[in-house]
C-alpha positions in Angstrom: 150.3 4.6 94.5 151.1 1.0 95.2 148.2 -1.3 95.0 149.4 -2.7 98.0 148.9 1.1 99.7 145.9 3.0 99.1 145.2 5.6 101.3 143.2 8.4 99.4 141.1 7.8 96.7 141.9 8.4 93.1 140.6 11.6 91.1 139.0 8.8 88.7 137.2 7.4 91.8 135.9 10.3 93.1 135.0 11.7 89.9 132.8 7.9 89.3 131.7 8.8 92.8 130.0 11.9 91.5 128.5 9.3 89.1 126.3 7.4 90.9 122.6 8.6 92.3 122.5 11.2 94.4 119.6 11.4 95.6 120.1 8.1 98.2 122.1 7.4 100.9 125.1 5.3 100.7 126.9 3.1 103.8 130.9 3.3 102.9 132.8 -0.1 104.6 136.0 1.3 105.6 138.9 -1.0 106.4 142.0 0.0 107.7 145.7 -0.9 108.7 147.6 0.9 110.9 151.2 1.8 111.2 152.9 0.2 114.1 154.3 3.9 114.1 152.5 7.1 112.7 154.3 8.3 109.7 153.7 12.6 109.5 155.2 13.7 106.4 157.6 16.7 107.1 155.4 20.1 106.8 152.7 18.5 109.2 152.7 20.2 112.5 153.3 16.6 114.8 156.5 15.6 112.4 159.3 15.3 114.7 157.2 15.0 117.9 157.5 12.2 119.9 156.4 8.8 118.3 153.0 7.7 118.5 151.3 4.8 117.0 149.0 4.6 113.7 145.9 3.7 116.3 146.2 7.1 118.2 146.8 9.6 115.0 144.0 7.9 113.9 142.0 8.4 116.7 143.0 12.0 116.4 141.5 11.9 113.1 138.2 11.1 114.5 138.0 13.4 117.1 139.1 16.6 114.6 136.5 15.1 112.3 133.4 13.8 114.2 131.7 17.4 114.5 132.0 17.7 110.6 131.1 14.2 110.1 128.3 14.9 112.1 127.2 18.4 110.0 127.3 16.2 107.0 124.6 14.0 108.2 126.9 10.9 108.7 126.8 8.6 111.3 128.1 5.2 112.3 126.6 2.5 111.8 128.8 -0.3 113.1 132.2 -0.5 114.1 134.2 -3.5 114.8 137.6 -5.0 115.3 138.3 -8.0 112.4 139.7 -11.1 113.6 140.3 -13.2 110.9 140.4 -13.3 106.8 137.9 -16.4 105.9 138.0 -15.4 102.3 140.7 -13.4 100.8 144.1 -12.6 100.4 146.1 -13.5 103.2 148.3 -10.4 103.2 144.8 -8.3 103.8 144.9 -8.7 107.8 142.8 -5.3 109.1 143.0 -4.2 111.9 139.6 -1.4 112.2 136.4 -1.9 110.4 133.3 0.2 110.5 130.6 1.4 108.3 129.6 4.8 107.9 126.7 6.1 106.2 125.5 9.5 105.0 122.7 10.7 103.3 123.8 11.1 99.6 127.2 11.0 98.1 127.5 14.5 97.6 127.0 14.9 101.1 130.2 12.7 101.4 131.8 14.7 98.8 131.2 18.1 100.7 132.4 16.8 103.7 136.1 15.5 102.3 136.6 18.8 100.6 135.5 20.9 104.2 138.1 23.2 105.7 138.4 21.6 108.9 138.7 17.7 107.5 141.2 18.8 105.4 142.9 19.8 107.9 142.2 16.6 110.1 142.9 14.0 107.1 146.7 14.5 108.0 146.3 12.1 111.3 144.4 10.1 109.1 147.1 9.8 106.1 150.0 9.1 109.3 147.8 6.4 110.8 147.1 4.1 107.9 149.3 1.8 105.9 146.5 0.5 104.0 143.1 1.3 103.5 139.5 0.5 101.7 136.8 2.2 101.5 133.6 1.0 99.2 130.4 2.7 98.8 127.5 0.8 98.7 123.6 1.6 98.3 121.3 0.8 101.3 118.6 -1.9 100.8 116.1 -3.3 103.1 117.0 -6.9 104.4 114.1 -9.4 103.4 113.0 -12.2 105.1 115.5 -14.8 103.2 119.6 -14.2 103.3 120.4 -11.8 100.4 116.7 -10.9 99.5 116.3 -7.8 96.9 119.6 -9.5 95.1 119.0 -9.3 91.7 119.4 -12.7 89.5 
């Protein structure tokens, strides 16, 4: 894998993703970049259909995953379109952002390696050109920006 083109994570990654406490929940940040066109690889079902782009296999991704999503205990908890890179590398430009959370990281674990989303993560894997995904533990906001941060 490029590291200009990750899509899936890493056996490493998931394996540090085991790792980490599992008795929390965890909000992942997904960024992603579509493909002006989706790219199906030749033994999925839609390769050699007519062309549609990265936005709508994704969005075929979320509808074959929601329900199992949903089982998981996931949920979104924003969604948003970026605009505009302030800091960062300029060839980063996204074009979907949301955060997800669920309620442990083997719950996230269980849900990626589920029957159905495996056979959903195809649309997924056509729509993107680029992706991120980072886990992160929930804290409670205090009353000052960045309260709770360690020093």
């Amino acid at each position: 894998m490029s590291a200009s083109n990750h899509l899936n994570p890493t056996r490493e990654q998931f394996r540090a993703l085991k790792s980490i406490p599992q008795d929390q929940p965890v909000l992942m940040i997904n960024l992603l970049r579509f493909n002006k066109v989706a790219q199906y690889a030749p033994d999925d079902p839609e390769y050699g259909d007519a062309p549609v782009s990265g936005e709508v296999a994704y969005g075929r991704y979320a509808a074959g995953t929601e329900a199992i999503v949903i089982a998981a205990g996931g949920s979104q908890d924003w969604i948003g379109r970026p605009m505009l890179t302030i800091i960062g590398s300029e060839d980063e430009a996204w074009d979907h952002a949301f955060v997800a959370r669920y309620p442990s990281p083997q719950a996230f674990m269980d849900m990626v390696r589920n029957p159905g989303y495996q056979a959903a993560v195809r649309h997924r894997n056509a729509a993107t050109a680029d992706s991120r995904l980072i886990c992160c533990a929930t804290e409670t906001p205090g009353a000052t920006f960045l309260a709770g941060t360690p020093e």
